[in-house]
C-alpha positions, -999 to 999 in steps of 0.1 A, spaced: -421 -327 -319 -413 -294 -342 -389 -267 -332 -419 -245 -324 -436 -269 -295 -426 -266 -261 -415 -299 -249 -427 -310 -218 -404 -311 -186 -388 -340 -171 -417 -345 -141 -387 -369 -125 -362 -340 -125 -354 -322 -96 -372 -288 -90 -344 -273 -72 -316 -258 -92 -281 -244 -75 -281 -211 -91 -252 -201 -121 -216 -215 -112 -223 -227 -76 -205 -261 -66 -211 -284 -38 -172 -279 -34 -176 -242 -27 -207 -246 -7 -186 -270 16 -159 -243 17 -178 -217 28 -200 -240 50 -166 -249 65 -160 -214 73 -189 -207 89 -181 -238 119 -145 -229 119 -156 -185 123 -166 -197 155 -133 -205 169 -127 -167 167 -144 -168 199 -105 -175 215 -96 -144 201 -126 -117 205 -156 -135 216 -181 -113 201 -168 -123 168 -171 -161 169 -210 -152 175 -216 -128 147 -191 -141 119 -208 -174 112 -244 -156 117 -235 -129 93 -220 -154 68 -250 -177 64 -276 -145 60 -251 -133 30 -250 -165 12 -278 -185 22 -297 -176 -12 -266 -174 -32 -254 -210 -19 -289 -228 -6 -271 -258 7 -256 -232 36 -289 -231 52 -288 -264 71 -253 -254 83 -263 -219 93 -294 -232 117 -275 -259 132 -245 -232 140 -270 -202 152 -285 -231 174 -254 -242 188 -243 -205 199 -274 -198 215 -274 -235 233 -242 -225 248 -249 -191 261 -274 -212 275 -255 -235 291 -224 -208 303 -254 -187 322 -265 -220 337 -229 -227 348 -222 -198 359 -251 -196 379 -241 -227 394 -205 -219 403 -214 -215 436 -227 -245 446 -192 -255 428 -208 -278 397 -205 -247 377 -163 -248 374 -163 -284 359 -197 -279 339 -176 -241 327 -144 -260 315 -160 -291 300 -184 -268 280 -151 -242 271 -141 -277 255 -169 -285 234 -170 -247 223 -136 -251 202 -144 -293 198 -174 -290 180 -173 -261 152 -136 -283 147 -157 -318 141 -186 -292 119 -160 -279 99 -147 -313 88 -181 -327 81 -187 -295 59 -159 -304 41 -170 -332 32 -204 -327 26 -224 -334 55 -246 -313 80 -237 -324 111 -257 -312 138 -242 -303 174 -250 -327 203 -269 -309 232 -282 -279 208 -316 -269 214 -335 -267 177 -346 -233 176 -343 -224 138 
């Protein structure tokens, strides 16, 4: 082949390209954020909702590995709004109190066991979320 021909592409190599300077380390940082945005719900419970929301639509396209971490998360939050109406519909018939507190666990628990699997690489999906996105 001359230095004028095109050479043909690798058909075995991978279509999908991390844009300019992007590492799976700082994909896992920020995806690690995202879970761990959530806990903010302890302190102003409006913001553990938007934080991680707003994070994954400004990097999703910068960082596309952020995607799988921002469905699974924006799932999860609408699941358990979900389930806290549910509860606290059913507080009067008094399975709502226990349903409340165990799911007021699993609302600091699992963006806790997210965040560490986005550390490390993994997507880990949330037990009990509904798959909307």
């Amino acid at each position: 082949m001359n230095e004028y021909e095109p050479h043909e592409a690798n058909p075995y190599e991978s279509s999908h390209f991390a844009p300019d300077g992007v590492t799976d380390a700082e994909t896992n940082q920020w995806a690690m954020a995202m879970h761990l945005s959530q806990l903010a719900n302890c302190v102003l419970p409006p913001a553990g909702w938007i934080a991680p929301i707003v994070i994954w639509q400004l990097k999703k396209n910068s960082l596309p590995g952020l995607d799988g971490h921002g469905r699974n998360i924006a799932n999860w939050i609408i699941s358990s709004l979900i389930y806290t109406l549910v509860s606290a519909a059913l507080v009067m018939v008094l399975i709502g109190v226990p349903m409340l507190i165990v799911l007021g666990l699993l609302v600091v628990i699992f963006p806790i066991i997210g965040g560490i699997k986005a550390s490390d690489g993994d997507v880990w999906k949330y037990p009990g979320a509904f798959r909307i996105f």
